[in-house]
C-alpha positions as CSV (number, residue, x, y, z in Angstrom):
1,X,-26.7,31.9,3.5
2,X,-28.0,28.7,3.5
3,X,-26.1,26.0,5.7
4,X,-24.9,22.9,4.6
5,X,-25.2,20.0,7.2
6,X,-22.2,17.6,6.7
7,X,-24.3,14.4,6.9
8,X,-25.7,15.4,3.4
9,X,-22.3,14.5,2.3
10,X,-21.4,10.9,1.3
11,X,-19.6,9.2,4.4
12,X,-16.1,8.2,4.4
13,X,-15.8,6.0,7.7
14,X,-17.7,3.2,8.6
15,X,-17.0,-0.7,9.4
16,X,-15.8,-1.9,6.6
17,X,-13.4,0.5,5.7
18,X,-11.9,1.0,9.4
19,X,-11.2,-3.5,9.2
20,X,-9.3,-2.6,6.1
21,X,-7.1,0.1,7.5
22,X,-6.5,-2.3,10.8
23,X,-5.7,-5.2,8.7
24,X,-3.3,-3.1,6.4
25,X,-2.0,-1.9,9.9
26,X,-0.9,-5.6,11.1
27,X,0.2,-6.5,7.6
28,X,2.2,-3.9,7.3
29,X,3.8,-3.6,10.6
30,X,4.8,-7.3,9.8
31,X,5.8,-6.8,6.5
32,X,7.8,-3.4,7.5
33,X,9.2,-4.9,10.5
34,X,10.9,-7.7,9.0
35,X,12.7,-5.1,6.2
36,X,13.8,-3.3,8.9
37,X,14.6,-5.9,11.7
38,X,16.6,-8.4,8.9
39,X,19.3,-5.7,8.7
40,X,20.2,-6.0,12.3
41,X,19.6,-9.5,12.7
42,X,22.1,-10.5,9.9
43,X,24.5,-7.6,11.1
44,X,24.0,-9.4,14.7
45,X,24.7,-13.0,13.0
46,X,28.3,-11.7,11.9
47,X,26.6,-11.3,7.9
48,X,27.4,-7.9,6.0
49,X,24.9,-4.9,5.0
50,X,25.1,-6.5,1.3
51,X,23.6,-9.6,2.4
52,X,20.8,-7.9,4.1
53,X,20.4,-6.3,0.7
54,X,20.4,-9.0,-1.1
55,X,17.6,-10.2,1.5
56,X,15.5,-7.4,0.7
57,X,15.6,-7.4,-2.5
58,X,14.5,-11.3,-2.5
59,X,11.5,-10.2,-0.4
60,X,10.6,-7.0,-3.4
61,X,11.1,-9.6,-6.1
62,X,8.2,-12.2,-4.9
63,X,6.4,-9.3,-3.9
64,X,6.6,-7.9,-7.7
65,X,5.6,-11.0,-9.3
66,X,3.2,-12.1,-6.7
67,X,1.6,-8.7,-7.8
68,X,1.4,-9.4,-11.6
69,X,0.0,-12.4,-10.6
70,X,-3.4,-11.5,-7.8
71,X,-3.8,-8.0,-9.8
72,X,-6.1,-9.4,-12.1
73,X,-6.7,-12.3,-9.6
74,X,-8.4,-9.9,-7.2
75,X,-10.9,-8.5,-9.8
76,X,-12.5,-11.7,-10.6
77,X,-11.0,-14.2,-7.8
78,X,-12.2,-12.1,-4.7
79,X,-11.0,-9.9,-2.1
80,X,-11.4,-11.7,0.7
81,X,-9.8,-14.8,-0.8
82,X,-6.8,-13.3,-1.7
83,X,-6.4,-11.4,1.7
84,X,-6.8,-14.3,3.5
85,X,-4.3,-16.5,1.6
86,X,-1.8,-14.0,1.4
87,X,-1.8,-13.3,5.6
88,X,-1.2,-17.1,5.5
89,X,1.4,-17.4,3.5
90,X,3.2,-14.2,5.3
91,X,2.7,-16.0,8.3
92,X,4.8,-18.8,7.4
93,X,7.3,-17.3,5.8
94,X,8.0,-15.1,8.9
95,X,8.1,-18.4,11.2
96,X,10.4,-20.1,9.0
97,X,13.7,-18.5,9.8
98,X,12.9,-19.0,13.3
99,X,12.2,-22.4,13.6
100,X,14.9,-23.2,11.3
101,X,17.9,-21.3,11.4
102,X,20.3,-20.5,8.3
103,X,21.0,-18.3,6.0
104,X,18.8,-20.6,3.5
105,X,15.9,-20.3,5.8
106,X,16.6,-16.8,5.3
107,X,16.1,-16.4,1.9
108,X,13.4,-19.1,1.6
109,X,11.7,-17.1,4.0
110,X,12.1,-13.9,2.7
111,X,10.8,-15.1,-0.8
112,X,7.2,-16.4,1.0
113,X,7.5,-12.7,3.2
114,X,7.1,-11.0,-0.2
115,X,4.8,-13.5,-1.7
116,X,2.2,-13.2,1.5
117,X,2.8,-9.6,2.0
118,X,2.3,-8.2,-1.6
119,X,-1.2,-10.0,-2.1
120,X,-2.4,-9.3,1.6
121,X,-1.8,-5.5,1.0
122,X,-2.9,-5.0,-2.7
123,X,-6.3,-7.2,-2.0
124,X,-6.8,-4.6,1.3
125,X,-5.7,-1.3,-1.0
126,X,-8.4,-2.6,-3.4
127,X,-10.9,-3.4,-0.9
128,X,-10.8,-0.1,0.9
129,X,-11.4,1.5,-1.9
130,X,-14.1,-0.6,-2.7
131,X,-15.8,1.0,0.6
132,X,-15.5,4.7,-0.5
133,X,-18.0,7.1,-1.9
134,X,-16.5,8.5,-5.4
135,X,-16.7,12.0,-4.3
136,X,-14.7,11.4,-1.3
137,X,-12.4,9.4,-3.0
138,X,-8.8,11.1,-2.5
139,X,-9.7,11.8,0.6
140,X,-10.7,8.5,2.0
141,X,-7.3,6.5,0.3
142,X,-6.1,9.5,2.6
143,X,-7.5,8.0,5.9
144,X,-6.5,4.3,4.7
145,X,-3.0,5.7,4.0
146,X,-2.6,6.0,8.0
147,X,-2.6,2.2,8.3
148,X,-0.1,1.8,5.6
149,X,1.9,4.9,6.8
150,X,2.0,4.6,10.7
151,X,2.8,1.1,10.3
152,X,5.9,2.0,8.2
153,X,6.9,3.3,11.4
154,X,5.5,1.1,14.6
155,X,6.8,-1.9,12.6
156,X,10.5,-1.2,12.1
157,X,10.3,0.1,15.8
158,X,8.5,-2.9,16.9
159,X,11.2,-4.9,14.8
160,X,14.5,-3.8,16.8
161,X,13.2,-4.1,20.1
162,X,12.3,-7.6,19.5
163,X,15.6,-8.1,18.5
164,X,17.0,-7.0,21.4
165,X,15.4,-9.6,23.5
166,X,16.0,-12.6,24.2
167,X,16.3,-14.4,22.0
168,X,16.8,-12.7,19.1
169,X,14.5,-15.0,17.0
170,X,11.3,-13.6,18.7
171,X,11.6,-11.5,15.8
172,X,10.3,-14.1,13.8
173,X,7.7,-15.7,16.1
174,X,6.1,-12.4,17.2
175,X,5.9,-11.4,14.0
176,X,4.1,-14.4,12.6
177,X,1.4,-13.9,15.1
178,X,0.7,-10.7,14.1
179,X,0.4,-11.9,10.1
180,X,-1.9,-14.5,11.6
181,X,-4.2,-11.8,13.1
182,X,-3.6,-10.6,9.6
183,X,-5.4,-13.4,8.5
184,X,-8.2,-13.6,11.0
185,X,-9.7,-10.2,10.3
186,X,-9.0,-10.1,6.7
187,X,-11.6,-13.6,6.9
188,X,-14.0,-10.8,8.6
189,X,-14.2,-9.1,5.8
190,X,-17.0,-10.0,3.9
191,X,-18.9,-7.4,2.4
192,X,-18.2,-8.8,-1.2
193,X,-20.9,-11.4,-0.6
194,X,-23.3,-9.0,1.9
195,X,-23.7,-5.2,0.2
196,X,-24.8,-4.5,3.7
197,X,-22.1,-4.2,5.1
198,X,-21.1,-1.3,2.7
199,X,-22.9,2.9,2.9
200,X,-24.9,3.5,0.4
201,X,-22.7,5.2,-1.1
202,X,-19.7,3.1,-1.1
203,X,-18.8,2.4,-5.1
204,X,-18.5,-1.4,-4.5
205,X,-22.2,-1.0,-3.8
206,X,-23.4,0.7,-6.3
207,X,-22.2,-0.3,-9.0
208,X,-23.3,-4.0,-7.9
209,X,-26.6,-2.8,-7.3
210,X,-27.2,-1.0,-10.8
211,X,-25.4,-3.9,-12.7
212,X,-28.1,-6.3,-10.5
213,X,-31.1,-3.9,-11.5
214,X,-29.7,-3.7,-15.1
215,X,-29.3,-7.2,-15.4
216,X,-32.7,-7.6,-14.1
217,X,-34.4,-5.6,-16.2
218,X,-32.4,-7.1,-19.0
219,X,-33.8,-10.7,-18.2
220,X,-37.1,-9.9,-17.7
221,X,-36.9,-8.1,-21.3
222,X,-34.9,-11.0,-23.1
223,X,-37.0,-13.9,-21.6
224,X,-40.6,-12.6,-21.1
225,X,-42.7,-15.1,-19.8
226,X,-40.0,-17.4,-18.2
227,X,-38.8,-17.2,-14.2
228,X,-37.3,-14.6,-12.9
229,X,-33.9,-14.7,-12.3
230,X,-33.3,-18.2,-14.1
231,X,-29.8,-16.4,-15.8
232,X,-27.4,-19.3,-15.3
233,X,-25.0,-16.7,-13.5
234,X,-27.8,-16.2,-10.4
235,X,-30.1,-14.1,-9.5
236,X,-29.8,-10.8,-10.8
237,X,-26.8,-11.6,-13.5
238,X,-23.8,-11.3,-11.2
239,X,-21.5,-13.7,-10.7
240,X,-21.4,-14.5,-6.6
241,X,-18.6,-17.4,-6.7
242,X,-14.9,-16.5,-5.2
243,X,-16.2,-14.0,-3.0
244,X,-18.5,-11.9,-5.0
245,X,-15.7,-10.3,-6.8
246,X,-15.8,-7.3,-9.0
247,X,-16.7,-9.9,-12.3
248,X,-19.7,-9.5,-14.0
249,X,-21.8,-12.3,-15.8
250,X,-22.6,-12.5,-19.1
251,X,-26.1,-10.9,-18.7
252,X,-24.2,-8.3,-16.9
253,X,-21.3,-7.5,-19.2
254,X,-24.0,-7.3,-22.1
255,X,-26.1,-4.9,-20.0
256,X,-24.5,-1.2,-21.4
257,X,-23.8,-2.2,-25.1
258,X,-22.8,-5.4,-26.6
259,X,-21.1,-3.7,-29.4
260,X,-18.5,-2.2,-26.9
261,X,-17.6,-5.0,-24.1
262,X,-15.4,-6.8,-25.7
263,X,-13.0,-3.8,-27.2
264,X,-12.7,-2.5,-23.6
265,X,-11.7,-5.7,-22.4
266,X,-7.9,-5.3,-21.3
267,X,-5.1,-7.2,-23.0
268,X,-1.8,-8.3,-22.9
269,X,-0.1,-6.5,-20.2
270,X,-2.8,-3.8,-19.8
271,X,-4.7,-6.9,-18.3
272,X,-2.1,-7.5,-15.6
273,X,-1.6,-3.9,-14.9
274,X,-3.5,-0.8,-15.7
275,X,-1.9,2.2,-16.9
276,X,-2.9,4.8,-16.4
277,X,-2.0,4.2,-12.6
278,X,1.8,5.0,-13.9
279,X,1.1,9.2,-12.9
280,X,1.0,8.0,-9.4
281,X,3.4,5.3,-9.9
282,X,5.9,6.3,-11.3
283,X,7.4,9.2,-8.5
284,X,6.5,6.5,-6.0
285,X,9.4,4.7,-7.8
286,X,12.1,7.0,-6.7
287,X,10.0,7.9,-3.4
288,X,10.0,4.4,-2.3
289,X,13.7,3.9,-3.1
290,X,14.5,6.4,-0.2
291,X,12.0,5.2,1.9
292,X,14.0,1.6,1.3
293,X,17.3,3.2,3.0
294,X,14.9,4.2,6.4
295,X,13.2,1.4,6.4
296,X,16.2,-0.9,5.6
297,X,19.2,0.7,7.4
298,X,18.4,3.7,9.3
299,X,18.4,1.3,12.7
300,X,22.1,0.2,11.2
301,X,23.5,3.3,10.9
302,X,21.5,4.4,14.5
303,X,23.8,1.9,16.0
304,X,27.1,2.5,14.4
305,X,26.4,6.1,15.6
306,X,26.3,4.8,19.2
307,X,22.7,5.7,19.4
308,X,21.2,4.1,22.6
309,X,17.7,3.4,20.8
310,X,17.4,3.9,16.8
311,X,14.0,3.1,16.9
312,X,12.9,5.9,18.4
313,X,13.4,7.4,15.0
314,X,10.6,5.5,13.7
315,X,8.4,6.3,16.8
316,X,9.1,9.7,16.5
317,X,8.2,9.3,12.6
318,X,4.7,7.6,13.7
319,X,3.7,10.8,15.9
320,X,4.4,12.7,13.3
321,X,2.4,11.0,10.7
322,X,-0.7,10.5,13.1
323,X,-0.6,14.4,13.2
324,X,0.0,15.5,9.7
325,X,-2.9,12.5,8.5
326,X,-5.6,14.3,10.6
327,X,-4.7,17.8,10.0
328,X,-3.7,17.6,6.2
329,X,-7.4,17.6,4.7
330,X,-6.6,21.7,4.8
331,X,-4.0,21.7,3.2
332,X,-5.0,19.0,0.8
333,X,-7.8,21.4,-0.2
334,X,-6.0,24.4,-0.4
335,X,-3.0,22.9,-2.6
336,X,-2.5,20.8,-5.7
337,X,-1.0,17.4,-5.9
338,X,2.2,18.6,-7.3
339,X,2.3,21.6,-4.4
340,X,1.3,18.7,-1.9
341,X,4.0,16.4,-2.9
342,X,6.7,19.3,-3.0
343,X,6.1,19.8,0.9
344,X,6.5,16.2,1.0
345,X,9.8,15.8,-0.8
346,X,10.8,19.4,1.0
347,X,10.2,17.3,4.6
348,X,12.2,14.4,3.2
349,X,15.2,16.1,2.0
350,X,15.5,18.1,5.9
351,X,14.7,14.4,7.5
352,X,18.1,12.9,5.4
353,X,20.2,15.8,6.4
354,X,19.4,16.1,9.6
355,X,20.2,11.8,9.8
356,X,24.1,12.9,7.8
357,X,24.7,15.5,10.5
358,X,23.2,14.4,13.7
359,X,26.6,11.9,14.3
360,X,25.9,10.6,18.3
361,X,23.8,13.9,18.7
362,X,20.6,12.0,19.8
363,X,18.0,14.5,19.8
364,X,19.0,15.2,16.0
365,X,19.1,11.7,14.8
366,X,15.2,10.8,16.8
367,X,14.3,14.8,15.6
368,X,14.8,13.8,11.8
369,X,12.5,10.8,12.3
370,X,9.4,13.3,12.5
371,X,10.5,14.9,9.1
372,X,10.5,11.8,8.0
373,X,6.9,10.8,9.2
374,X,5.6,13.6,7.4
375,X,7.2,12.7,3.8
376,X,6.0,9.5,4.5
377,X,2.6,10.1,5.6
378,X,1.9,12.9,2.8
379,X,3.6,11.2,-0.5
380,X,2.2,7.4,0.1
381,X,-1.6,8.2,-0.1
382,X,-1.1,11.3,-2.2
383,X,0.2,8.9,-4.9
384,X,-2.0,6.5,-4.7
385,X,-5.3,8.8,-4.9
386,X,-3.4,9.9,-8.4
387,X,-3.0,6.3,-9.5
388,X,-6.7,5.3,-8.5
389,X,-8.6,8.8,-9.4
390,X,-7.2,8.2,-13.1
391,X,-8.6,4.6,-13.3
392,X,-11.7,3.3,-13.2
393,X,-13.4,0.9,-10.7
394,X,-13.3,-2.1,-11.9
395,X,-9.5,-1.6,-12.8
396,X,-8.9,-0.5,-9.4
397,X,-7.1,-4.3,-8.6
398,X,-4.7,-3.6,-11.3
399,X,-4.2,-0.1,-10.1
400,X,-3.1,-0.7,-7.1
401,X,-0.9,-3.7,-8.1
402,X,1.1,-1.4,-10.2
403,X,1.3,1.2,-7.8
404,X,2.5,-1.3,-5.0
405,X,5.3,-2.8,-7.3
406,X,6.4,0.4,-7.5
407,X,6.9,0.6,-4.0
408,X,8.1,-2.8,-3.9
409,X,10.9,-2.1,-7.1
410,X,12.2,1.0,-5.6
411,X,12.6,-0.4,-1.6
412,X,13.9,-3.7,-2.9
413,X,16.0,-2.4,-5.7
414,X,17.5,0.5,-3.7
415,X,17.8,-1.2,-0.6
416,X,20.7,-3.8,-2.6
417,X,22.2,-0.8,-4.0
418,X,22.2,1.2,-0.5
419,X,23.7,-2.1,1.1
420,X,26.8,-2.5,-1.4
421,X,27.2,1.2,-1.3
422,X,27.7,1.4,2.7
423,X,29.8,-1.3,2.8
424,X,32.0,0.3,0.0
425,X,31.6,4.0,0.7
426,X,30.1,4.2,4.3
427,X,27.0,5.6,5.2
428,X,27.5,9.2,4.8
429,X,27.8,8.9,0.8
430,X,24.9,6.5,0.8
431,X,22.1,9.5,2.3
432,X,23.3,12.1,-0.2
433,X,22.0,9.4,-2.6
434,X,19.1,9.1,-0.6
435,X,18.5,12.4,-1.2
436,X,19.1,12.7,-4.7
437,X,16.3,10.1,-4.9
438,X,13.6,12.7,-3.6
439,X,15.0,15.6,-5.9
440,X,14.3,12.6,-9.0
441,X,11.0,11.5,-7.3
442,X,9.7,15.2,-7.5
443,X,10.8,16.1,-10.9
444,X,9.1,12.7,-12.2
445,X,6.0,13.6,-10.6
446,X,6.0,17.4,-12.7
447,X,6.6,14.9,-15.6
448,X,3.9,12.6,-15.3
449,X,0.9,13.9,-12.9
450,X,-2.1,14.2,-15.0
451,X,-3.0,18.6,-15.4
452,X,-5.5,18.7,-13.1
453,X,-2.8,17.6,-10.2
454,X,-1.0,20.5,-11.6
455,X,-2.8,23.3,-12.6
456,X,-6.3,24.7,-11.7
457,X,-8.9,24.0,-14.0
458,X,-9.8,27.7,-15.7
459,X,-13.0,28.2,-14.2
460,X,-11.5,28.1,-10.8
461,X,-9.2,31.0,-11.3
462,X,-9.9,34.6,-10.3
């Protein structure tokens, strides 16, 4: 039997892709926190759970069009740039209701929140894919999913205990800081503009290098005899302005087959957002939408239960989604998508129950926060490795800006509805619907989810 060594296999961690978890970490636990931290601020400020609602889902519409808009933006504008600008823009729009009180400040506020936050974390999603080796693909966005995922949790934690100090409005100017940090390390990242920085294998890399070598080869065919590299795009045919995006020059673009570039260029709305990211979309709808009533209002309802600390539900959810991130590449393996996601929606449904019958029962309300962590920690980078493993590279901005909206759609959208509803019906009726989200989320997910994330391929099968 001949042994293997695992350092023949492409790496998944280095430098470049552990900035972009960390700064989807800070972005997140500043986005999250706010969504989370609003509700009991307003509550706090004598407003009602519908005008927390209505808050939220200010924050998921500028989060939905700010997507349509730096989708395409990050495929020819740059990474980097649109990181950068979006931390700075989050961090403003968090300071704003602090330094200036009022329920306009509010919603002014919230509108930047989702402006900065949305291109902050699509530019990030896109760049840490940029970092990954294609055969370790799903697995990697697995790994990045921990940012995303654990700060779903720290954040709204983070969030209330801010909130109870004094004063209240720390909230706000904590929270900024860490969108400015936000912005500090996403300026770090630079690899679009050094390859270096990126493995070898890293798909960023490569295919920069191969269009470069093309390109190259391409010139020194088409103009024999002149300088080398004298393309008007640079040296080697690709474009370097904006942060060395993923845009190619027009030596570059011509380099495959100049009777097929300008078919496959996307248009219309396809140009905005690719579809064939909906399979991993689409459930994430749903998903997101009882994610929105955790994130949103499970501190609320903590509270009117008489629980002493609600946000131990979310820390409770974080250790539970550090543990099921780094001991789910088994079960990953052994399972498909679909079976994946099934646990996932299985540990959602328990985590909702167990929050409709813990009443002041503390160990049951802070025990349903670990079911929670591990929905939340499987179903977020599950979907998105379906979304991005059905699209191709240099679509992978508008991939993940169609994924995110999803998320953004379903926690905003719901979180109105779940407002409304518990002022109307209480919170009791409000989690059954929470749960009858999962139980949609799944069935969408059989509906959509390409074959192969539901059935083994034929030669795999005894």
């Amino acid at each position: 039997m001949v042994h293997v060594p695992n350092s023949s296999r492409p790496k998944v961690w280095s430098g470049v892709f552990i900035l972009t978890i960390v700064i989807t970490f800070f972005a997140f636990v500043a986005g999250q926190g706010l969504n989370t931290g609003m509700s009991v601020y307003v509550e706090h400020q004598g407003g009602t759970a519908t005008f927390a609602g209505l808050l939220m889902a200010v924050f998921s519409a500028s989060a939905a069009v700010s997507r349509i808009v730096v989708g395409p933006a990050i495929d020819t504008r740059g990474r980097r740039t649109i990181m950068v600008a979006g931390s700075a823009v989050l961090a403003v729009g968090v300071l704003l209701p602090g330094v200036i009180p009022g329920d306009t400040s509010l919603v002014v506020g919230r509108f930047l929140q989702g402006v900065g936050f949305a291109s902050a974390t699509t530019a990030a999603a896109t760049a840490a894919a940029d970092t990954l080796p294609q055969e370790r693909m799903a697995e990697g966005i697995s790994y990045y999913g921990l940012g995303q995922a654990l700060a779903t949790s720290v954040g709204p934690a983070f969030a209330l205990f801010l909130i109870g100090t004094d004063p209240a409005e720390n909230l706000f100017y904590v929270l900024s800081a860490v969108a400015g940090v936000t912005m500090v390390l996403a300026g770090v990242c630079g690899y679009e503009r050094r390859l270096s920085m990126l493995p070898k294998e890293a798909v960023y890399r490569q295919e920069h290098e191969a269009n470069a070598e093309s390109a190259s080869c391409a010139a020194d065919e088409e103009f024999d005899g002149k300088t080398p590299g004298s393309s008007p795009e640079g040296k080697g045919g690709v474009r370097e302005g904006a942060g060395g995006a993923r845009a190619h020059s027009a030596p570059s673009a011509k380099l495959a087959d100049a009777d097929t570039t300008a078919p496959k260029e996307p248009r219309g709305i396809s140009r905005i957002f690719e579809p064939r990211a909906l399979p991993g979309a689409v459930p994430m709808l749903f998903m997101s939408a009882a994610f929105g009533f955790a994130v949103s209002f499970a501190g609320l309802y903590g509270e009117s239960l008489g629980i002493v600390n609600a946000g131990v539900f979310y820390t409770c959810s974080a250790v539970s989604m550090i543990v099921i991130r780094f001991a789910s590449k088994p079960l990953m393996e052994a399972l498909l998508p679909i079976q994946t996601f099934a646990l996932a929606g299985a540990c959602g449904i328990v985590a909702f129950a167990m929050l409709l019958a813990s009443g002041s029962n503390e160990l049951l309300f802070y025990g349903a926060g670990l079911f929670y962590g591990v929905c939340l920690g499987i179903s977020l980078p599950l979907n998105q490795s379906v979304a991005v493993k059905n699209t191709p590279p240099e679509r992978w901005g508008a991939t993940n800006a169609l994924y995110l909206l999803a998320s953004d759609i379903g926690i905003g959208g719901a979180s109105v509805i779940w407002g409304a509803t518990n002022d109307l019906f209480g919170f009791s009726f409000t989690i059954c619907c929470v749960v009858g989200c999962v139980l949609v989320s799944y069935a969408l997910a059989w509906a959509v989810y390409p074959q192969s994330a539901k059935r083994r391929s034929a030669a795999r099968r005894p």
